[in-house]
C-alpha positions in Angstrom: -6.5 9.5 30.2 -5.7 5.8 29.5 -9.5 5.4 28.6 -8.6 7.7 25.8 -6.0 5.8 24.5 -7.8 3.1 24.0 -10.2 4.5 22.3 -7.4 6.0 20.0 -6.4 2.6 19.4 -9.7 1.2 18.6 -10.2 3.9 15.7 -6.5 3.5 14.6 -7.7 -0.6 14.0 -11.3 0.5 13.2 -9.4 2.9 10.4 -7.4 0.3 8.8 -9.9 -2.3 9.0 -11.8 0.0 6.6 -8.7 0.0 3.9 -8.8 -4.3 4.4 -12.4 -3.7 3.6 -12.0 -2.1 0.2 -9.4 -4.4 -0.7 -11.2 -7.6 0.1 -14.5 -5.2 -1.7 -12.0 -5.1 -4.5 -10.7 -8.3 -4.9 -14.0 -10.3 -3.7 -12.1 -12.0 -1.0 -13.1 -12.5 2.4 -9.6 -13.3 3.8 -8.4 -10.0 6.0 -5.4 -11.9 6.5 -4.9 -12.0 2.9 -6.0 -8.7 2.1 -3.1 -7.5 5.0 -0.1 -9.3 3.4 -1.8 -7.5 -0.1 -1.4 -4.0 1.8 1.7 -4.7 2.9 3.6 -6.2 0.0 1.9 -3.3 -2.2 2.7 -0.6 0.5 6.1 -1.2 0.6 6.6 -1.5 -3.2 5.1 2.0 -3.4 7.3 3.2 -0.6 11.0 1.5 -2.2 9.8 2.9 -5.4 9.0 7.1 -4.1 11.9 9.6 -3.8 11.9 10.1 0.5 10.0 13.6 0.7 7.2 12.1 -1.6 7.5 8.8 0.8 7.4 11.3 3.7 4.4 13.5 2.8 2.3 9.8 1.3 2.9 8.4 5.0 1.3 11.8 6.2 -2.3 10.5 5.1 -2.2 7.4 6.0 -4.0 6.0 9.2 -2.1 4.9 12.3 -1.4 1.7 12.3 -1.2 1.7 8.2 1.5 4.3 8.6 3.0 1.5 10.9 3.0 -1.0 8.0 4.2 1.0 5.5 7.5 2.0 7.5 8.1 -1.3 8.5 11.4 -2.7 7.9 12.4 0.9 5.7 15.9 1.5 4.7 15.6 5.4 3.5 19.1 5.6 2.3 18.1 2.4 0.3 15.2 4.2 -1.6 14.1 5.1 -4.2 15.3 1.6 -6.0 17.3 2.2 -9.0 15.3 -0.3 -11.1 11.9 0.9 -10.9 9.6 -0.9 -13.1 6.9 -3.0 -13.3 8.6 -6.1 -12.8 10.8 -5.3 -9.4 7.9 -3.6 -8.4 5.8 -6.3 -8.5 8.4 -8.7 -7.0 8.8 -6.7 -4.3 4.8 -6.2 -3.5 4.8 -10.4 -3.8 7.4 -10.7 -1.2 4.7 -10.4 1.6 2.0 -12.1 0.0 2.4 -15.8 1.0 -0.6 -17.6 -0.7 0.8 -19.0 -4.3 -0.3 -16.4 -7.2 0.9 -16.2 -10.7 1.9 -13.2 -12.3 -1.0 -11.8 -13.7 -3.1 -12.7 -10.0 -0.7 -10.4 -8.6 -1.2 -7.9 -10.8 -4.7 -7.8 -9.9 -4.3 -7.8 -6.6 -1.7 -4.9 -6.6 -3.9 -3.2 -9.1 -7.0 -3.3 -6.0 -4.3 -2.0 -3.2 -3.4 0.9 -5.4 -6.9 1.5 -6.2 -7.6 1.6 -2.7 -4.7 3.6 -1.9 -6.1 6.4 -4.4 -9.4 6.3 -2.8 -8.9 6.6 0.9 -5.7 9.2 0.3 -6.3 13.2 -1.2 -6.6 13.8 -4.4 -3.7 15.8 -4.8 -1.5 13.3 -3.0 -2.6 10.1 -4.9 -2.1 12.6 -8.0 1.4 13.2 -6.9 2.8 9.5 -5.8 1.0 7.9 -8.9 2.8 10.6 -11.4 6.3 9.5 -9.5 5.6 5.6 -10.4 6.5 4.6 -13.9 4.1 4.5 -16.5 3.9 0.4 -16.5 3.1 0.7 -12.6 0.2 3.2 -13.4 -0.7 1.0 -15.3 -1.8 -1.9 -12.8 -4.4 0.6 -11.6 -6.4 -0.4 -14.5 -8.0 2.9 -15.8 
């Protein structure tokens, strides 16, 4: 049994080492450690910014240890924010990043994570979170 655990955890990191890799794909970085903090700080901008259920169901696809990340440090009562737009939004994805970028570098970046975030979850479900976001967050995504 615990050799099955293991290898449960080796695809949980294996999974979410896939997600760093389109990010850093993306972005043309080669930092994972960068790419992580991008994850996070985008992750839980996405998450303050969803009504719960929406939060809930979003969480439902993602992998293990992603999942892990994104309900790190929630507050549900605290959520959605009140001010969602672009600009909190963006603040609040920056909070985890800790290399120095100026606004329109972390635009970018978010843009990637949400790109990736629409790729590796259902159709449906990306469909569903991104129509919840305000327009000027959509917008990061770049289409």
């Amino acid at each position: 049994m615990a050799t099955g655990h293991v290898a449960l955890f080796d695809s949980a990191a294996q999974d979410a080492g896939a997600w760093l890799n389109d990010i850093m794909i993306e972005l043309e970085w080669s930092d994972r450690h960068l790419a992580l903090q991008a994850l996070r700080g985008t992750l839980h901008a996405v998450r303050d910014h969803l009504p719960l259920e929406l939060s809930a169901h979003l969480a439902s696809q993602l992998p293990t240890l992603i999942r892990g990340i994104y309900f790190e440090g929630w507050q549900p009562g605290h959520t959605p924010l009140r001010d969602r737009n672009r600009a909190n939004f963006l603040l609040r994805a920056g909070e985890d990043i800790t290399q120095d970028v100026d606004d329109d570098e972390l635009a970018a970046i978010v843009g990637a994570v949400l790109r990736v975030l629409e790729q590796r979850v259902s159709e449906g479900e990306a469909s569903k979170v991104l129509e919840a976001l305000p327009k000027s967050i959509r917008e990061l995504l770049g289409d």
